[in-house]
OpenMM code with the backbone's topology and positions (N, CA, C; nanometers):
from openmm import Vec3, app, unit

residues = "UNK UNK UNK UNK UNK UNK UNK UNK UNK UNK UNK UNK UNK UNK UNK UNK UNK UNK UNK UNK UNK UNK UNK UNK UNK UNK UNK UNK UNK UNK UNK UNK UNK UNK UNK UNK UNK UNK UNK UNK UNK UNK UNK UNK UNK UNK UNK UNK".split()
positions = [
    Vec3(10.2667, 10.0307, 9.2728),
    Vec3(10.1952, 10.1487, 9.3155),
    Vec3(10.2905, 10.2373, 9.3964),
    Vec3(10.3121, 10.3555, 9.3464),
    Vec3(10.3835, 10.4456, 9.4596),
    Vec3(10.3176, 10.4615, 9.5555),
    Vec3(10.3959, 10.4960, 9.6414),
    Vec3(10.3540, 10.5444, 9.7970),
    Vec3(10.3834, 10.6575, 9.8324),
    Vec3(10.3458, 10.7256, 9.9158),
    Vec3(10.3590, 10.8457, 9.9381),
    Vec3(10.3346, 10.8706, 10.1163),
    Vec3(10.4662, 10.9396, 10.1747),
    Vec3(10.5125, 10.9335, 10.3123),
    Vec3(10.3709, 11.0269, 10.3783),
    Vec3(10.3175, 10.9550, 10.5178),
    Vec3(10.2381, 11.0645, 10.5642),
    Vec3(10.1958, 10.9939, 10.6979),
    Vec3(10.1721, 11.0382, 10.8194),
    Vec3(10.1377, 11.0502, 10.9573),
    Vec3(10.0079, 11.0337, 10.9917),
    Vec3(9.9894, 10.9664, 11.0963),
    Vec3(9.8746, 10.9540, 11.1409),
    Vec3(9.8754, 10.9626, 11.2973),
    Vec3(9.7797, 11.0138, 11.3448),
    Vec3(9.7981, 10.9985, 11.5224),
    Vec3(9.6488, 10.9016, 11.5416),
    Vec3(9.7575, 10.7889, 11.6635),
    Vec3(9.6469, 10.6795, 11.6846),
    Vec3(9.6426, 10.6524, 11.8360),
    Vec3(9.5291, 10.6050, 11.8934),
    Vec3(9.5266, 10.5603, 12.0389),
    Vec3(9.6649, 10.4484, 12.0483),
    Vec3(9.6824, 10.4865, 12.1630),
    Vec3(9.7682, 10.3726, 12.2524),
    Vec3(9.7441, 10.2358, 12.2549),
    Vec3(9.6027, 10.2173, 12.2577),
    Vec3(9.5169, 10.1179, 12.2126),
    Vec3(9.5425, 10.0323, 12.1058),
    Vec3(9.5266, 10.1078, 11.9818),
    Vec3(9.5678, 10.0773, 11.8127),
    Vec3(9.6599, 9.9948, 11.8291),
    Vec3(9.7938, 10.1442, 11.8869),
    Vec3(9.9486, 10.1134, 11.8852),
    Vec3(9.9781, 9.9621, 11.9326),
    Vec3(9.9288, 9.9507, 12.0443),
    Vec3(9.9610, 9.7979, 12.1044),
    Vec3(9.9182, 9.6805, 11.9965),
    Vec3(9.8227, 9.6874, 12.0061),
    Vec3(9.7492, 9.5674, 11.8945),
    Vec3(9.8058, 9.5767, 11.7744),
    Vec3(9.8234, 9.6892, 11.6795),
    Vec3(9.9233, 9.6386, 11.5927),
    Vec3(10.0696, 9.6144, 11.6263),
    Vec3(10.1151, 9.6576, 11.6546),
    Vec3(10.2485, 9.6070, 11.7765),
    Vec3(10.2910, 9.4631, 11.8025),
    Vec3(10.1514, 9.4211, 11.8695),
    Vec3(10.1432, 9.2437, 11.8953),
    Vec3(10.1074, 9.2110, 11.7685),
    Vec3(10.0343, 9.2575, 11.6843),
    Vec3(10.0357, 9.1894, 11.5951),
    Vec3(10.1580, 9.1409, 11.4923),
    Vec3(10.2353, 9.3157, 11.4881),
    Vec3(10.3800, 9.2936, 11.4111),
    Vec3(10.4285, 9.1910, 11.4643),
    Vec3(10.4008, 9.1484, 11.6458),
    Vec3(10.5322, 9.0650, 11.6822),
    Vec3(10.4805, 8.9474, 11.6185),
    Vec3(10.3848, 8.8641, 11.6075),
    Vec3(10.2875, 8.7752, 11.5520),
    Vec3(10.3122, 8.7586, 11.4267),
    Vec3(10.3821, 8.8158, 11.3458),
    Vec3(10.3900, 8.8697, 11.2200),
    Vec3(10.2858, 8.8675, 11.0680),
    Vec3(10.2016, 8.8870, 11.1796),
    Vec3(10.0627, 8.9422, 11.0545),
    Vec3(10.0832, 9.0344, 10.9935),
    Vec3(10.1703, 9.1396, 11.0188),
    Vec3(10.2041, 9.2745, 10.9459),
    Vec3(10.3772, 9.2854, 10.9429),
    Vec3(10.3973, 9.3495, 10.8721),
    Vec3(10.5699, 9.3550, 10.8532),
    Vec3(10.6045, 9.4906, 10.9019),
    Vec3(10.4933, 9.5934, 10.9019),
    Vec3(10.5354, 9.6905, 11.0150),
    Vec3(10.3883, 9.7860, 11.0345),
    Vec3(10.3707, 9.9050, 11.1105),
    Vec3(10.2637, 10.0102, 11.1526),
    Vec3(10.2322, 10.0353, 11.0207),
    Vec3(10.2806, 10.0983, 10.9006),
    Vec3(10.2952, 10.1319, 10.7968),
    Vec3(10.1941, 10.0345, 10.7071),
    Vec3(10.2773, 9.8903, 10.7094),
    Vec3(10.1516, 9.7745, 10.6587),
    Vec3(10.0141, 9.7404, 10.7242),
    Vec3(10.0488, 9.7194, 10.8445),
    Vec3(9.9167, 9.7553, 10.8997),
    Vec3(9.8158, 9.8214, 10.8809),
    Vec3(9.8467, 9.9554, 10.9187),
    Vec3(9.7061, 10.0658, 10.8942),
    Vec3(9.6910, 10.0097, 10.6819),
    Vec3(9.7686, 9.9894, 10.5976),
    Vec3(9.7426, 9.9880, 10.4746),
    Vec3(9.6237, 9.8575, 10.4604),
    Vec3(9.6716, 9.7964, 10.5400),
    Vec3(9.5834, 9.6845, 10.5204),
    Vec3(9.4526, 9.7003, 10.5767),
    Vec3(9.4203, 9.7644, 10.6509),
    Vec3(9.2823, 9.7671, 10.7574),
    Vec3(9.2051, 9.8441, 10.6474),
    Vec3(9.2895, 9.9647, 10.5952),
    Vec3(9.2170, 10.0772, 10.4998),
    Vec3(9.1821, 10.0283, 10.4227),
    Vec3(9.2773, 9.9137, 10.3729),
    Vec3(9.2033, 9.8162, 10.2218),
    Vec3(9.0563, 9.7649, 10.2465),
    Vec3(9.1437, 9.7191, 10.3372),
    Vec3(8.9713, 9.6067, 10.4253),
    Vec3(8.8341, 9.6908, 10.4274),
    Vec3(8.8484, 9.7787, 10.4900),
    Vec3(8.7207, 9.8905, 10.4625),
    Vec3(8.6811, 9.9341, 10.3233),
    Vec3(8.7929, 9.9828, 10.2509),
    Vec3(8.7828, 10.0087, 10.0861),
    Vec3(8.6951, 9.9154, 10.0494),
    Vec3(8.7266, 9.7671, 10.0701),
    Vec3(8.6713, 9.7001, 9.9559),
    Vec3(8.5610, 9.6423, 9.9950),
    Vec3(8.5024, 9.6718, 10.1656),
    Vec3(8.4121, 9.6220, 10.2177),
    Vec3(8.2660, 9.7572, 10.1674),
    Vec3(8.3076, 9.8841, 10.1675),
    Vec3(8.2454, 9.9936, 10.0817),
    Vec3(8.2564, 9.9845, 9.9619),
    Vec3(8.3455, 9.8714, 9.8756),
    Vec3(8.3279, 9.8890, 9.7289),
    Vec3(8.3825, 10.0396, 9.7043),
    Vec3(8.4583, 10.0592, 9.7405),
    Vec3(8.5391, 10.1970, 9.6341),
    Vec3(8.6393, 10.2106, 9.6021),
    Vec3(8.7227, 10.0470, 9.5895),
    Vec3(8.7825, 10.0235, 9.4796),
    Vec3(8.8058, 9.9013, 9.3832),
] * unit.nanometer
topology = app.Topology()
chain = topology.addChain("A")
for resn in residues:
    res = topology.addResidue(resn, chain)
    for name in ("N", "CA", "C"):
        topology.addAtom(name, app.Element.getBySymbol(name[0]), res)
């Protein structure tokens, strides 16, 4: 699947927790993160 570069502004809040999480290495970076949460919702709404 291509990807395509793009920005998001997030609480300080977010930032930390995925942060600890990268260090934890549940995510391989901010980038995987937010992709993964968005999935999680996607498929919890069924729209894809």
């Amino acid at each position: 699947m291509e990807k395509v570069k793009t920005s998001v502004t997030l609480s300080n809040e977010i930032l930390d927790w995925i942060d600890k999480e990268i260090e934890n290495r549940k995510f391989a970076s901010r980038s995987h993160a937010v992709e993964y949460c968005i999935n999680k919702i996607m498929k919890l709404n069924k729209t894809i």
